[in-house]
C-alpha positions as protocol buffer text, in pm:
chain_id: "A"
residue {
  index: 1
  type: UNK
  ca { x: 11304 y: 9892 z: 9162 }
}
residue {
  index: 2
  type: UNK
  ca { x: 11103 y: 9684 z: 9418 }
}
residue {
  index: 3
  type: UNK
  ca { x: 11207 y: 9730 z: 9786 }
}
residue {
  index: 4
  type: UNK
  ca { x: 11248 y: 9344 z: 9805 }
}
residue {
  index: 5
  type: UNK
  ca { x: 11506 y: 9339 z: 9554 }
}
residue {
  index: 6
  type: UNK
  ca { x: 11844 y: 9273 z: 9717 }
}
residue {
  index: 7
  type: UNK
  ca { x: 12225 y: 9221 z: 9597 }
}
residue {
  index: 8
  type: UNK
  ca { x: 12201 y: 8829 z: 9732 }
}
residue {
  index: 9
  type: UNK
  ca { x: 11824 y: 8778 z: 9609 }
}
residue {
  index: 10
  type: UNK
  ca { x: 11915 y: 8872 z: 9259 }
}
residue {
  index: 11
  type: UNK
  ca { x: 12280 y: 8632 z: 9295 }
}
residue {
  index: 12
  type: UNK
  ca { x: 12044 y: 8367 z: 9432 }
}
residue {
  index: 13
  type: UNK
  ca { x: 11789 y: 8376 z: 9123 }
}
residue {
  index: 14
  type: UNK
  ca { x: 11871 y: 8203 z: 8820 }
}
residue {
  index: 15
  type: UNK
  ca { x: 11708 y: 8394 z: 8563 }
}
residue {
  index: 16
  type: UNK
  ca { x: 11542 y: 8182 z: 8264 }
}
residue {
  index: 17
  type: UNK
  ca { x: 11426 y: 8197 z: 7918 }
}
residue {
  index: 18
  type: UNK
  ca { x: 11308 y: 7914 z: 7795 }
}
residue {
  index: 19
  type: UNK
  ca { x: 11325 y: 8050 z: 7409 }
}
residue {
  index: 20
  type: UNK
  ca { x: 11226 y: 8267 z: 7176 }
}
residue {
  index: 21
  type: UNK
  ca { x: 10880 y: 8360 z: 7116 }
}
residue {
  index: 22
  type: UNK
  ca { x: 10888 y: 8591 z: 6837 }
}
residue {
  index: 23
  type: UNK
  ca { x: 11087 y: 8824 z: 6604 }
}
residue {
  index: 24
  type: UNK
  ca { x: 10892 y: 9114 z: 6485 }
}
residue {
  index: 25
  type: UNK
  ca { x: 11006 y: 9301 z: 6147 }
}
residue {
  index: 26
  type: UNK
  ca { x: 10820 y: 9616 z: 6006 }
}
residue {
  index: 27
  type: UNK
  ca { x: 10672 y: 9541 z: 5594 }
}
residue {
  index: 28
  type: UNK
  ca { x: 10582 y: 9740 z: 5393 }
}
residue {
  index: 29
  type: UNK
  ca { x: 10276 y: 9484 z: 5317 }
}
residue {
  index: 30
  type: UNK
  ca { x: 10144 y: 9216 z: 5527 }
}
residue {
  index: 31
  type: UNK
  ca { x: 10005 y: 9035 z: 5308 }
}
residue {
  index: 32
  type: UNK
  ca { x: 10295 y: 9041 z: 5050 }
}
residue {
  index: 33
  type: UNK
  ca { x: 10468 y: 8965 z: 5373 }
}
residue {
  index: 34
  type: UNK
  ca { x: 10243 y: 8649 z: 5436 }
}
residue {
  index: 35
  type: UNK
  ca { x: 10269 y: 8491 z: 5094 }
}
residue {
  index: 36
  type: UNK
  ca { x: 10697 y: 8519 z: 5095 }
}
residue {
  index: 37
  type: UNK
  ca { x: 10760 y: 8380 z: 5426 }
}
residue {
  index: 38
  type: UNK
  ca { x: 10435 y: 8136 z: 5332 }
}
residue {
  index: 39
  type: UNK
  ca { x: 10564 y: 8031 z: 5018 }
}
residue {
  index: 40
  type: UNK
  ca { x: 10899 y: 8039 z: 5006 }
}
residue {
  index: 41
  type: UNK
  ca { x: 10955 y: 7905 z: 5440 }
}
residue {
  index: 42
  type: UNK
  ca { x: 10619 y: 7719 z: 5469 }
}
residue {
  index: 43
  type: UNK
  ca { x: 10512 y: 7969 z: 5702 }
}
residue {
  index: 44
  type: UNK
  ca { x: 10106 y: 7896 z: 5850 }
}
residue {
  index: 45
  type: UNK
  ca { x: 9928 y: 8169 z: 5961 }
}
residue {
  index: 46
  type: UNK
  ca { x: 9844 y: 8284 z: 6317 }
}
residue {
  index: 47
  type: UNK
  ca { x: 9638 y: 8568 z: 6308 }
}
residue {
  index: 48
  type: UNK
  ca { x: 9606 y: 8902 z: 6117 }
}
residue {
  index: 49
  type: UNK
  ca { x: 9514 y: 9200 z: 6327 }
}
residue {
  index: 50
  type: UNK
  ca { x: 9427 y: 9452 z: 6096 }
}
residue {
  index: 51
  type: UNK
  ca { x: 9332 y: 9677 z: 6416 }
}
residue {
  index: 52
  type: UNK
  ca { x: 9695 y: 9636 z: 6500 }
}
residue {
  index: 53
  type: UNK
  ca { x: 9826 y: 9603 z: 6112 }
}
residue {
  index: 54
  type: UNK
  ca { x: 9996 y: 9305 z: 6266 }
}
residue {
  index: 55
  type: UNK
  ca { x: 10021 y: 8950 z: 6125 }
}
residue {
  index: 56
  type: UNK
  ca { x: 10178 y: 8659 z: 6298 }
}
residue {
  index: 57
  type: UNK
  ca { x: 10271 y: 8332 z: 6163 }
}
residue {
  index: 58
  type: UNK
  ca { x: 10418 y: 7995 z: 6274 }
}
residue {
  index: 59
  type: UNK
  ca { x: 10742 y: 7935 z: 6125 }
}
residue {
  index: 60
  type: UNK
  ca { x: 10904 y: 7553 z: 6063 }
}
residue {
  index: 61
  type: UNK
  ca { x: 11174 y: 7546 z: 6389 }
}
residue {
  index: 62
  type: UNK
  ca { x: 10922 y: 7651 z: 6649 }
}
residue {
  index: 63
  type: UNK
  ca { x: 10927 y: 8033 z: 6655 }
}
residue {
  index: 64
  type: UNK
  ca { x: 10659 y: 8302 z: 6569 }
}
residue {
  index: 65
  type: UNK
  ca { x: 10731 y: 8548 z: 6304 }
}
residue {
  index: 66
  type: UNK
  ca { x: 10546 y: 8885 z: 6350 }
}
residue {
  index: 67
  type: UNK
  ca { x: 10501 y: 9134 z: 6072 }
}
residue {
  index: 68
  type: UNK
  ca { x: 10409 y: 9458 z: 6124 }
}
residue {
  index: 69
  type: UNK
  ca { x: 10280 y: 9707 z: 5875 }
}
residue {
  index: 70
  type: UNK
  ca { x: 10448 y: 9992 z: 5797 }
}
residue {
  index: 71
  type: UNK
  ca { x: 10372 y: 10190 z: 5419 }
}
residue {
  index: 72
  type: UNK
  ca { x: 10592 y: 10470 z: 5338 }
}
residue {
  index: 73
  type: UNK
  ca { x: 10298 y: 10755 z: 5366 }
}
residue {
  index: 74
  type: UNK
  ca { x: 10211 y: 10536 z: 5724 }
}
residue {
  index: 75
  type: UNK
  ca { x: 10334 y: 10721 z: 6068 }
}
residue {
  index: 76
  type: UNK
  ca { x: 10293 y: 10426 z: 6289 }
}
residue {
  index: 77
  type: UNK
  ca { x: 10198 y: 10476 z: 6661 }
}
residue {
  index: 78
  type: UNK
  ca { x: 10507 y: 10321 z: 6799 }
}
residue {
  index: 79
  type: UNK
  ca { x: 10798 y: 10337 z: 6505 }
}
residue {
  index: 80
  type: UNK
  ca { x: 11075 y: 10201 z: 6798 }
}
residue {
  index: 81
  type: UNK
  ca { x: 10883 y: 9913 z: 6830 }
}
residue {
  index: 82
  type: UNK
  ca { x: 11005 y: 9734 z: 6520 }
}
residue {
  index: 83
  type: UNK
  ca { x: 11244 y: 9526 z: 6490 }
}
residue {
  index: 84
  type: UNK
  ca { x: 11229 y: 9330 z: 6825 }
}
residue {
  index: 85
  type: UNK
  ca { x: 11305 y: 8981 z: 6926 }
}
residue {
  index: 86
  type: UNK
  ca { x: 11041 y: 8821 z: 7180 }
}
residue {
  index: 87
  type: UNK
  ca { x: 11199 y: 8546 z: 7451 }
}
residue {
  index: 88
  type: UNK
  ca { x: 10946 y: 8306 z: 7564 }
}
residue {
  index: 89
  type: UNK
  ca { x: 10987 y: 8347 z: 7973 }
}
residue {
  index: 90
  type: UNK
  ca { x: 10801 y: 8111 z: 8215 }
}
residue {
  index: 91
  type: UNK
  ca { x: 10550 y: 8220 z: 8408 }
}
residue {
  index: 92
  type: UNK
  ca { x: 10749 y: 8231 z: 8779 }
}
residue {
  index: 93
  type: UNK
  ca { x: 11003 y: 8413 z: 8570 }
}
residue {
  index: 94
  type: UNK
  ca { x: 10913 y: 8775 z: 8470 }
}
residue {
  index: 95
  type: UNK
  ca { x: 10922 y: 8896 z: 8814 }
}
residue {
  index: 96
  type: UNK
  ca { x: 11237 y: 8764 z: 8871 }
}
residue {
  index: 97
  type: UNK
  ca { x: 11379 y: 8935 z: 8491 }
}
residue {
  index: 98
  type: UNK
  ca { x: 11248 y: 9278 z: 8597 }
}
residue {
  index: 99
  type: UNK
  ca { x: 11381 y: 9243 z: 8923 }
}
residue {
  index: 100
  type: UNK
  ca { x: 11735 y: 9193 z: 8787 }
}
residue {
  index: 101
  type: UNK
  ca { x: 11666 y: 9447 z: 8480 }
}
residue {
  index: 102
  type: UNK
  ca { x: 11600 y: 9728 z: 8797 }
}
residue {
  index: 103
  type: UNK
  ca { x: 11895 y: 9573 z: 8979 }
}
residue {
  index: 104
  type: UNK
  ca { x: 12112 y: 9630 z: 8727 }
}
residue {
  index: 105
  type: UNK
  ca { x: 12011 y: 9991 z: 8600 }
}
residue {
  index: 106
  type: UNK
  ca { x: 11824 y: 9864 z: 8265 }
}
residue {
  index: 107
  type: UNK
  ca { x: 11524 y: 10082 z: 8212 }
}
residue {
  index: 108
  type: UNK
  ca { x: 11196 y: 9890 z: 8240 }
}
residue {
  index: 109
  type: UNK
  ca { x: 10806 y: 9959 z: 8238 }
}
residue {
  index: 110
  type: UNK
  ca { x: 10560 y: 9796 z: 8439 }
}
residue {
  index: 111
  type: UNK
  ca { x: 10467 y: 9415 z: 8372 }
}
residue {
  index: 112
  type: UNK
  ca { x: 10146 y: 9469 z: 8099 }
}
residue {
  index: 113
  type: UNK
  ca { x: 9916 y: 9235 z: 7910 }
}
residue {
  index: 114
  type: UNK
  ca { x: 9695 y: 9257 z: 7643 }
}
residue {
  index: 115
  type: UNK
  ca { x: 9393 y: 8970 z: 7723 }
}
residue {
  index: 116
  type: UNK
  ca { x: 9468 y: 8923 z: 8105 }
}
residue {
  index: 117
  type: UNK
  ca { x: 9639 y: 8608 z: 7960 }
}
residue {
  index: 118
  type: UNK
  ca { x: 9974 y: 8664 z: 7910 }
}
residue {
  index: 119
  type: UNK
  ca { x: 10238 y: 8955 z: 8050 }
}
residue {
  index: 120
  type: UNK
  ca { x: 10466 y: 9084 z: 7867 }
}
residue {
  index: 121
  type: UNK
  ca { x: 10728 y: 9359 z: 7868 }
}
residue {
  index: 122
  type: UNK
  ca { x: 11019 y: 9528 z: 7705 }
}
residue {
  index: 123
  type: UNK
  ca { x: 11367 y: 9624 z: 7746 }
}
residue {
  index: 124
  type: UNK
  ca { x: 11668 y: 9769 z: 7534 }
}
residue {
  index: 125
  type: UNK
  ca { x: 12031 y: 9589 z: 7568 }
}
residue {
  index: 126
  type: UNK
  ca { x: 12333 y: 9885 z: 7595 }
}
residue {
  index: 127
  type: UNK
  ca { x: 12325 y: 9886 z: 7212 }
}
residue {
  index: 128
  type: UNK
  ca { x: 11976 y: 10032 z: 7181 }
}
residue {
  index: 129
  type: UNK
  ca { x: 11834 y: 9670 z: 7086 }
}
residue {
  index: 130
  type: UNK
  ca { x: 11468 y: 9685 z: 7148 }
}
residue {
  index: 131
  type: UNK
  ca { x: 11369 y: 9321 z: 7346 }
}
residue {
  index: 132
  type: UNK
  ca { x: 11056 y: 9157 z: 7486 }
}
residue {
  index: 133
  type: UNK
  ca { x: 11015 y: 8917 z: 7742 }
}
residue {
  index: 134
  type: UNK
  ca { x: 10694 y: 8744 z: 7697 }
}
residue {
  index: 135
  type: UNK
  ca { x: 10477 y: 8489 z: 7893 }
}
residue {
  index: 136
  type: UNK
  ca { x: 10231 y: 8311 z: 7690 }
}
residue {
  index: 137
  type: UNK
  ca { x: 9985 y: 8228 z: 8005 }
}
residue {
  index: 138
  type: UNK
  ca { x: 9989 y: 8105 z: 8319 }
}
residue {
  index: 139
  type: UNK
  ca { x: 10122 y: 8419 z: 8499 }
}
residue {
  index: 140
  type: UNK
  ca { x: 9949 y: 8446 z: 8823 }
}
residue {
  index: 141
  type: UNK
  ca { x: 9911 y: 8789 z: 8844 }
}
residue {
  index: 142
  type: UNK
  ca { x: 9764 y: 8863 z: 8463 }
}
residue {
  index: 143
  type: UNK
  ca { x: 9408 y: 8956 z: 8568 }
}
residue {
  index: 144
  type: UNK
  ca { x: 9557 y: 9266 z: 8800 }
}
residue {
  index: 145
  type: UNK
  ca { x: 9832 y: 9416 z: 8583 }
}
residue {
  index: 146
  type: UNK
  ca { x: 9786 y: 9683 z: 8343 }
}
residue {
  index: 147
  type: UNK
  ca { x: 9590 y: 9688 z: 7986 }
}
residue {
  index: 148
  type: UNK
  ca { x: 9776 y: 9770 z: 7709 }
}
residue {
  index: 149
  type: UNK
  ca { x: 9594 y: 10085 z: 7566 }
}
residue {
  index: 150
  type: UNK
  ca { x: 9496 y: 9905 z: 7204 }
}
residue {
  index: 151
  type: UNK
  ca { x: 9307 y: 9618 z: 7401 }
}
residue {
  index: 152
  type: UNK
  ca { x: 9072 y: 9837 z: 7626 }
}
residue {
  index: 153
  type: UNK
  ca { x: 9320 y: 9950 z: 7874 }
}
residue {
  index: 154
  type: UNK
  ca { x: 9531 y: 10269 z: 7953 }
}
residue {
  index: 155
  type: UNK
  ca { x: 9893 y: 10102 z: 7950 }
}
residue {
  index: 156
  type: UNK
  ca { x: 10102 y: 10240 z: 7683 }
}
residue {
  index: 157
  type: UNK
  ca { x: 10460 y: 10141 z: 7725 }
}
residue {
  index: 158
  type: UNK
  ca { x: 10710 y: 10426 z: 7676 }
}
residue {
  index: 159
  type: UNK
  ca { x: 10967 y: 10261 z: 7442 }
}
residue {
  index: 160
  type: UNK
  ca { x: 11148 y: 10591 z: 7415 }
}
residue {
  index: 161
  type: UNK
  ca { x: 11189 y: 10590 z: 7810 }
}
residue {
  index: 162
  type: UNK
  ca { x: 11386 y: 10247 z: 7796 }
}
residue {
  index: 163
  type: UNK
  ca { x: 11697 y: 10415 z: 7636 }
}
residue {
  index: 164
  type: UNK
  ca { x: 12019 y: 10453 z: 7849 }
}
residue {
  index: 165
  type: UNK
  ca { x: 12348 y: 10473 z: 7812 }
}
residue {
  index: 166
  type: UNK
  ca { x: 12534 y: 10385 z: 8134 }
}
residue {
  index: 167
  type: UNK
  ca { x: 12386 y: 10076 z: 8346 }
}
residue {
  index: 168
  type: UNK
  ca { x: 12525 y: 9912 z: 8727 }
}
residue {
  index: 169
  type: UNK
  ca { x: 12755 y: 9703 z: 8490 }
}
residue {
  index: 170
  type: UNK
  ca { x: 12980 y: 9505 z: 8700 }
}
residue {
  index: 171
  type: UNK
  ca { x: 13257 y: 9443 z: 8441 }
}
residue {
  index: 172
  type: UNK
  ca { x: 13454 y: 9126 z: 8377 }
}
């Protein structure tokens, strides 16, 4: 937890999310994936990582939908990545999340990006759900945080790490 971080500070803070960003769902095909939420929901594509065997799309109602691919015969890298939901957090924001994520016991990795564009980082609710707060851009200190290790840098978040079962929950 950062030294700063203090019982008033994180009462003071209102924390914001402005939305969500993303939901990401393990397929067994991307681009069977593509054409169902394509034809069926209008969905427009994004971009298709095959690097990443990731494919995001713009869905009608504002959200991204990410797919990521996952064959039966396919061990993927990270399996407790997927499913997640993504929260779009402004950029004066994910400080003040992680600070109250530390304050209150939840398990969190540093702040990460993948382009020195964004930050983004993940968390687990007391049910096990797997969560990402994400800023698209404008986070000031992007260019100095870590790289995730699939883009060129050394970051790899421990997702197994952000488990826990008791957290400073201060009841009703």
């Amino acid at each position: 937890m950062n030294d700063t971080v203090t019982v008033e500070r994180v009462r003071e803070q209102q924390a914001s999310i402005s939305g969500v960003n993303h939901v990401a769902l393990p397929v067994r095909d991307r681009a069977e994936g593509f054409r169902f939420w394509n034809r069926i929901f209008g969905a427009e594509l994004i971009v298709s990582a095959d690097a990443d065997n990731f494919t995001f799309m713009q869905m009608p109602g504002g959200f991204q939908l990410g797919l990521a691919e996952m064959p039966q015969d396919w061990e993927p890298l990270r399996p407790e990545e997927y499913p997640h939901l993504a929260f779009d957090v402004p950029p004066g924001m994910m400080d003040v999340l992680k600070d109250r994520l530390d304050y209150y016991g939840i398990p969190t990795h540093d702040i990460w990006t993948r382009f020195r564009t964004e930050a983004l980082m993940y968390f687990r609710d007391p049910s096990g759900n797997l969560f990402e707060l994400y800023c698209h851009e404008g986070y000031e200190k992007a260019g100095s945080i870590p790289v995730g290790s699939s883009y060129g840098g050394d970051f790899f978040p421990d997702l197994q790490a952000l488990n826990y079962t008791v957290w400073n929950d201060p009841g009703e």
